[in-house]
Structures are given as structure tokens and as C-alpha cells.
C-alpha positions in Angstrom: -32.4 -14.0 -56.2 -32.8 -17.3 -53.9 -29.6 -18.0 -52.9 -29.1 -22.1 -53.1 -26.2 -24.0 -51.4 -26.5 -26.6 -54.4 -25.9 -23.8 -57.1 -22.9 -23.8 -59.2 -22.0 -20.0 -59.3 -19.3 -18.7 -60.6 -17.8 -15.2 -60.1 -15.4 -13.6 -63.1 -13.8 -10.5 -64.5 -10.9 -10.4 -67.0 -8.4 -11.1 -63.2 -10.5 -13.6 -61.8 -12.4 -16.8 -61.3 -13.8 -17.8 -58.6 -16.1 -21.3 -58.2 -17.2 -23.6 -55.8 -14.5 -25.6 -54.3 -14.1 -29.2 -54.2 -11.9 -32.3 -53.5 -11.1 -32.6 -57.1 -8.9 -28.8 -56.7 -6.9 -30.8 -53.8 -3.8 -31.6 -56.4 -3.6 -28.2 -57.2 -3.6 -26.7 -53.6 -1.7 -29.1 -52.1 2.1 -27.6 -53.2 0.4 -24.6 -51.0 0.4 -27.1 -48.3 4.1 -28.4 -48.8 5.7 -25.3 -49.8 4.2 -22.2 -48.2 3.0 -23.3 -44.5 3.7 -20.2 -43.2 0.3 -18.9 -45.1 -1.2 -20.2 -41.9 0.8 -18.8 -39.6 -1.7 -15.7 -37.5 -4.5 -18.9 -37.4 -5.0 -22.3 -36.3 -6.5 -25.0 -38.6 -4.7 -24.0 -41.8 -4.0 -27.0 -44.4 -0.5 -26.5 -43.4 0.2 -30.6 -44.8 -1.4 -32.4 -47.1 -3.3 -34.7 -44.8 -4.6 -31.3 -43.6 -5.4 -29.9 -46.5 -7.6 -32.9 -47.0 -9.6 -32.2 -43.6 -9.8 -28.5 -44.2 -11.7 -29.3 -48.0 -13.8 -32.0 -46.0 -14.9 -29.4 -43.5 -15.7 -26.8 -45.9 -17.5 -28.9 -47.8 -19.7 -30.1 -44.8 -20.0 -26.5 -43.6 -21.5 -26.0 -47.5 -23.8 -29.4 -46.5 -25.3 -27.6 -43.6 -25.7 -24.5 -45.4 -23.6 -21.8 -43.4 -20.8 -21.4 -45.7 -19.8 -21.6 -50.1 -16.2 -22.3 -50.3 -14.5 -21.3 -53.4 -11.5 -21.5 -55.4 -9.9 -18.6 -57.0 -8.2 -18.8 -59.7 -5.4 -16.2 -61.5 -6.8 -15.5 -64.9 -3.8 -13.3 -65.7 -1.1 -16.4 -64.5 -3.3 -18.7 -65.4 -2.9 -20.6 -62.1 -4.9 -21.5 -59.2 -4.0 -19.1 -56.7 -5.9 -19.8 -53.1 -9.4 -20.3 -51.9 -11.6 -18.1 -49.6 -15.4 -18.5 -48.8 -18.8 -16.9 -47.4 -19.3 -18.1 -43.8 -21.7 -17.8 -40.8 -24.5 -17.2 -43.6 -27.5 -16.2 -42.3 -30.1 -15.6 -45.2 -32.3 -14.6 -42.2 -30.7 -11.7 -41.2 -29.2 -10.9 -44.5 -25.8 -10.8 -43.4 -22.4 -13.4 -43.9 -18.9 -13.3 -43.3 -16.0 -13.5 -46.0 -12.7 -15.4 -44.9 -10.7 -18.0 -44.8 -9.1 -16.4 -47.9 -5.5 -17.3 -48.3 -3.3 -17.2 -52.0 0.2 -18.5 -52.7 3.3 -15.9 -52.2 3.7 -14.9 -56.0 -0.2 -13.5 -56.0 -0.3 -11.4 -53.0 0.3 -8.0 -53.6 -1.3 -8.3 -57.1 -4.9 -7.3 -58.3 -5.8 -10.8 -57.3 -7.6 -10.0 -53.9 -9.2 -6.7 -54.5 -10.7 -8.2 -57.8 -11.8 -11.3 -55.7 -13.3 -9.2 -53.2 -14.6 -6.7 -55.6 -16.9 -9.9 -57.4 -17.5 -11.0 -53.9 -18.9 -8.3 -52.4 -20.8 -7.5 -56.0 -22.8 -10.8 -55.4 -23.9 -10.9 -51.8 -25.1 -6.9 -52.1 -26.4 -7.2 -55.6 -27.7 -10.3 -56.0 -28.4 -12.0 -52.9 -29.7 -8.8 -51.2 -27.8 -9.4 -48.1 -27.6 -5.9 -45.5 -24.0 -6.3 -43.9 -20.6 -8.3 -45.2 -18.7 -8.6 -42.3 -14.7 -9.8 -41.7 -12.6 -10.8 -39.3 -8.5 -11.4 -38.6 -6.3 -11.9 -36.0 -5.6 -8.4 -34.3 -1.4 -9.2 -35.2 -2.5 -9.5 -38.7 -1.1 -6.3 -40.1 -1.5 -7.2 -43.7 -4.5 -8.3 -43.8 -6.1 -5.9 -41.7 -4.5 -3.1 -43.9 -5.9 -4.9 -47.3 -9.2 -5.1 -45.6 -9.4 -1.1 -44.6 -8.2 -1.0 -48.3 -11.0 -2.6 -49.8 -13.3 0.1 -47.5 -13.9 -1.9 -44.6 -14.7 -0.2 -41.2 -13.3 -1.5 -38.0 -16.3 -2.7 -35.4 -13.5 -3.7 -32.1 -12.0 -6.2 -31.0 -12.9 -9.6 -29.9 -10.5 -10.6 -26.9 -8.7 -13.9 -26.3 -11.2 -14.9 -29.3 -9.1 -17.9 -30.7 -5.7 -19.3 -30.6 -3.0 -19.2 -34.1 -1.7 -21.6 -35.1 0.9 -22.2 -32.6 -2.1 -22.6 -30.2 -1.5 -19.1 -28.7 -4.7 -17.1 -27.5 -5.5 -14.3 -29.9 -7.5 -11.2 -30.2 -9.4 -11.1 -33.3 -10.2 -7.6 -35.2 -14.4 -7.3 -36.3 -14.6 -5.4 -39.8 -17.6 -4.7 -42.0 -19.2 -3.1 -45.0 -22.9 -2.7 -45.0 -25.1 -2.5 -48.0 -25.9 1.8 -48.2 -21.9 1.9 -48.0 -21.6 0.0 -50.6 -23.4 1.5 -53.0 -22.6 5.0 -51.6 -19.0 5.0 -53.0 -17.4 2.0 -51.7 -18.2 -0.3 -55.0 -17.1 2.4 -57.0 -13.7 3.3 -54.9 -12.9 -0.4 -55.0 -13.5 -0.5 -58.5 -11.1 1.8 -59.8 -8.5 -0.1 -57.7 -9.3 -3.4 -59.4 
């Protein structure tokens, strides 16, 4: 398939949904914003208030504008809630590779089936439908947890970019380079991640 920045598409199993974010999901994110700032913590530019909440949907949806990222919204099929966002970034249909990231959920969905079912759908869709060669991911190097969930999922560590980027207390960081690429995927990873979902 094409892939097309203007498309509507919308990822779903029986866990969960994920579409295209927009302003209109900022009243349900924002008691993310008031009550759980400390999502944000390992990296800067998190919507840790509402007013930032507000730039952070504005910038993703001018990243989506200029075509190098598609911000979604997940949503908890099983709570019936909105549960976080994440997105594809630094898209390059050119070299048939892109980044997942900026995925964050509330307190009372991490540790579910939430993320690997997210990623599981994600992953599904830029190997299998847009055709793309490498997924890659990225996290500060501090980032235990979500280092350990991305080795989970069956992603292999690349290194280490040094003093990459500051968190969100404007410290310099080190930020950890993982991947999956496409013959991995469909060389067991799909189907390991798939009986975890």
C-alpha cells in the first residue's frame, strides 16, 4: 500500500484501538497532564500541564502536516478508556524505515496487555502493509522499564547515543538505539509477540 499522511487508519484487536490523534482527544488526555506528570519524567517536552499538553498535540499534528510522523491515540478496549498516545516518527518512505515513540499510558494501564497489543498492531502495519525494512526505537539509557518492555517485544539493542538529549529536568542524557527489521519479524518475532498479546 501507499502510505498517505491524510488517511484515517485505524489499528484494532479485541485490547486495542488505536487512531489518528487530534485536538478534539485533548479533554480526555489532559487529567494525564494534571494528575500523572511524572509520565514525563526520563524526557523533556512531555505535556506535563495542560497548556503543554496543548503544544505537544499542536506539534504532532504539524510534524503529521509535514509528513515525518502519524500520532495516535490508543485507547483500552478492555477499560473502555483512553489510555495514552504514541506515534510513527522520523518516517522515511524512502528508505523504508520509521521510528515508534513518544508512547506514554496512564499508571492503571501499564503493566497490562495494553502496550504489547499496541505494538503488536503497530509493528503488523509498517511491516505488512506499508512494506517498510527496519522499525527502529529509542529511550533514555536510565529508562529501565521501558527498555526492558522494548527487549520484550523482540527488540535488539544497536548502542548508545551519548549526551543525545536532556530529560525533563534539562539534564544531558544518553539515549539507548533499538530495532526490529522486517526478516526478524517475520522469522519468529510476530509470532513470539503474538502469543504474549
Amino acid at each position: 500500500m501507499t502510505f498517505n499522511f491524510k488517511e484515517k487508519y485505524i489499528l484494532e484487536n479485541e485490547v486495542v484501538r488505536l487512531e489518528p490523534l487530534s485536538m478534539n482527544h485533548f479533554d480526555a488526555l489532559v487529567q494525564f497532564s494534571i494528575n500523572e506528570p511524572e509520565l514525563w519524567s526520563f524526557n523533556a517536552n512531555g505535556p506535563d500541564s495542560p497548556e503543554d499538553l496543548k503544544k505537544y498535540i499542536e506539534k504532532a499534528l504539524s510534524q503529521k502536516e509535514k509528513l515525518v510522523e502519524y500520532p495516535f491515540i490508543v485507547f483500552d478496549k478492555i477499560k473502555n478508556k483512553i489510555a495514552g498516545s504514541t506515534r510513527f516518527y522520523n518516517i522515511s518512505l524512502e528508505t523504508k524505515n520509521l521510528e515508534i515513540g513518544f508512547t506514554w499510558y496512564g499508571k492503571e494501564f501499564q503493566g497490562t496487555l495494553l502496550n504489547k497489543n499496541c505494538k503488536y498492531l503497530l509493528l503488523e502495519f509498517a511491516f505488512e502493509k506499508m512494506n517498510l525494512e527496519r522499525v527502529g526505537f529509542r529511550a533514555n539509557n536510565l529508562n529501565k522499564k521501558s527498555i526492558n518492555a522494548m527487549k520484550s517485544i523482540g527488540c535488539i539493542e544497536e548502542g548508545i547515543l551519548r549526551n543525545f538529549s536532556t530529560d525533563a529536568k534539562g539534564d544531558r542524557i544518553d539515549a539507548i538505539i533499538l530495532s526490529i527489521i522486517k526478516n526478524e519479524w517475520f522469522n519468529g518475532t510476530k509470532e513470539n509477540l503474538k502469543n504474549k498479546t
